[in-house]
N, C-alpha and C positions, 0 to 999 in steps of 0.2 A: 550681549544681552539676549535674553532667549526672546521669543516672540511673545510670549504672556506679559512678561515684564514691559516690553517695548509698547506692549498696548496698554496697561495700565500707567507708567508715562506718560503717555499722547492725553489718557481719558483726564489724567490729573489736571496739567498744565490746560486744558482746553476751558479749566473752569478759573483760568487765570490768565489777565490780562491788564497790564499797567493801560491807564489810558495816555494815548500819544503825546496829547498835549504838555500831560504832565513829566515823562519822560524829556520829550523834547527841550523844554523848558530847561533841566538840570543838563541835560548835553550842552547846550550854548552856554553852558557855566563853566563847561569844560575847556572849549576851543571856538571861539569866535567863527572858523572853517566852516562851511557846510558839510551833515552829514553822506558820505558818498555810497556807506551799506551798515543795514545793521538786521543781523541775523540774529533770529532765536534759537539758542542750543537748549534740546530736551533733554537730560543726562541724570538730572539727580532729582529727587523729591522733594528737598526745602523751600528751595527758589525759584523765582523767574529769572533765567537769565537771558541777557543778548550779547550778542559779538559785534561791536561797532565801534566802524570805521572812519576817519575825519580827512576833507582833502588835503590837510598837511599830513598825513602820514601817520596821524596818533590813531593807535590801535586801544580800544578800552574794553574791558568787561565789565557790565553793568548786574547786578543781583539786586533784586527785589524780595524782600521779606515782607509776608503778611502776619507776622506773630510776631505781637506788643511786645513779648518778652526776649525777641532775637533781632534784637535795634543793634546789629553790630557792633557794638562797645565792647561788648569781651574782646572779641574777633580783632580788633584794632588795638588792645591792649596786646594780646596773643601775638599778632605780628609786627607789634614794634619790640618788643622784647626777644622775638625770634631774630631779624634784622639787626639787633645790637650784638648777638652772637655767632651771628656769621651763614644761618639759615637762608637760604635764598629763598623771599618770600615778594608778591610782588606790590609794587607802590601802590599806597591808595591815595584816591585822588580826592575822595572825602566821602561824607555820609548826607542822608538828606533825611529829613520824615514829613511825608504829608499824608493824605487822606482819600477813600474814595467812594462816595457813598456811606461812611461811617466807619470803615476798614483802614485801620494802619498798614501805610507803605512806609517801609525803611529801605533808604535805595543806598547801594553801596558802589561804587565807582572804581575800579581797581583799572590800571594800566596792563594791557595784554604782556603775559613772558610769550615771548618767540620761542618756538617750538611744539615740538608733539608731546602728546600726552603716552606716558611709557604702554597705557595699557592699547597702542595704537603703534607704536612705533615699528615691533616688529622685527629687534636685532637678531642676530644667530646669540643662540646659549652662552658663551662666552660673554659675551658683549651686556646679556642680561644679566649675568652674574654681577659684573663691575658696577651697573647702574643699580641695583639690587644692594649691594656691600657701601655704595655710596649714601643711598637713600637714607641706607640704618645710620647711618654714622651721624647724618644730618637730626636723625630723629633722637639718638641719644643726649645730642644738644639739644632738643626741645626739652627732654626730660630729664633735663638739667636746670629747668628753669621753675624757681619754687613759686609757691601759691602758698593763701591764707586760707587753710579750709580745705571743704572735701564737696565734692560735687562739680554741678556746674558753674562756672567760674562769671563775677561781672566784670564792668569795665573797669577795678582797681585791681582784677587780680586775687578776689576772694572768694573761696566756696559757698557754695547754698549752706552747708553745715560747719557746725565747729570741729566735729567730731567723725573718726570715720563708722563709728555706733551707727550716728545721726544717717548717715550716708546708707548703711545697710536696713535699717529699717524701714528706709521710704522705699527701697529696690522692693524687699517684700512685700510691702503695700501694693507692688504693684502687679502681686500674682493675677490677679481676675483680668488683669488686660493681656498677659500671656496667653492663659489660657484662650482667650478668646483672638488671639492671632493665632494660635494653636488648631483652632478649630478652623479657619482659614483655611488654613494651609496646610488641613489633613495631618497633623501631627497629632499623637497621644497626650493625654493629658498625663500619662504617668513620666513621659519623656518629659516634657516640659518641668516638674516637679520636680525629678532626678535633677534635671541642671539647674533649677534655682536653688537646689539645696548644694550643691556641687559649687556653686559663684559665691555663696554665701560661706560654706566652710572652708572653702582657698581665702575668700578674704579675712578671716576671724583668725587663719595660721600668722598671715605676712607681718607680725606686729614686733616691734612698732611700726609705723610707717609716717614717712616723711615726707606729707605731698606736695606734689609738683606737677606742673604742666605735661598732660600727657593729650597726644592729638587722636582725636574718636571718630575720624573718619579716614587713618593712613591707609589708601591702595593706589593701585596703579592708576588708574583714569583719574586720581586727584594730582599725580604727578608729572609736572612738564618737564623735559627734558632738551636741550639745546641742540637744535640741529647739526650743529658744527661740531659738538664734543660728542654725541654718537658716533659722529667721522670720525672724528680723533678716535676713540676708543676703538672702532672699527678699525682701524688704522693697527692700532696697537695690538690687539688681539691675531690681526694676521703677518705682523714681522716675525 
């Protein structure tokens, strides 16, 4: 992350804070145990998350959503459906919603996977290749997995729209907020216009189209990797 970025992170999350009590309270739902560390990770822009730890050994990652409309339902639909396909996605251990000051908290509970995150791991080129060729493979099993609809998905599994029309229309509705992260971010407005009109006539060619679950945030810092099967791989790349 470059340093701009790393301080708009910190300035984000600084305006976000679960209160303890209320955290605390769904952790003891988790494991009777005392908690023995629980760490804030600043990494992405949706959520509050922590890394906590229990004296039995249970590892959890907790997420906090403060948006009504991102109460994990999809998300939990998304990965049981990934899980029945063979996706290695990781347990959740449930969902909560309470309140705080008049602001929705949807707390989501996921058990930690072991291991590093690939865009941290660090293999030699080889080794990035195989976990690269693996990743795709697992992702074309996601997008193998159909939907009712076009857009963003709820918790049955069906789009905001009927139609993938429906779908581009509301993208174009949302040139004026382009424009105005454009302006951000020192970009042209005729750039910006070039490529909404560029996303819109690649989508207008693809027809028909047969949608299905596709995942909107695949990179490396979303993917964990297994300590032990980089060895192995590592292993394998230099026999």
């Amino acid at each position: 992350m470059t340093e701009g970025y790393t301080k708009h992170l910190a300035d984000l999350h600084a305006q976000q804070s679960i209160p303890a009590e209320v955290l605390n309270q769904i952790l003891c739902e988790i494991s009777p145990e005392p908690v023995i560390s629980k760490q804030r990770i600043i990494a992405g822009e949706a959520n509050e998350v922590y890394d906590v730890s229990f004296a039995d050994g249970l590892q959890v990652i907790a997420r906090i959503s403060r948006d009504q409309d991102k109460n994990f339902e999809p998300e939990q639909w998304a990965l049981r459906e990934c899980g029945i396909r063979g996706v290695p996605v990781p347990e959740l251990l449930g969902v909560w919603h309470r309140s705080t000051q008049g602001q929705p908290l949807n707390i989501c509970i996921q058990r930690k996977i072991e291991g590093v995150l690939l865009s941290k791991a660090n293999p030699p080129q080889n080794v990035l290749h195989q976990l690269v060729v693996q990743a795709g493979a697992f992702l074309s099993r996601i997008h193998a997995i159909g939907v009712k609809g076009f857009g963003y998905i709820n918790g049955k599994g069906e789009g905001e729209f009927l139609t993938p029309e429906g779908e581009i229309d509301a993208f174009v509705r949302m040139e004026s907020e382009f424009h105005a992260l454009a302006k951000r971010l020192d970009l042209s407005d005729r750039d910006i216009s070039r490529a909404l009109r560029l996303v819109v006539d690649a989508e207008q060619v693809v027809r028909p189209v047969a949608p299905c679950l596709t995942h909107n945030d695949f990179c490396a810092k979303h993917i964990t990797k297994f300590l032990r099967d980089i060895a192995k791989l590592e292993q394998y790349a230099s026999a």
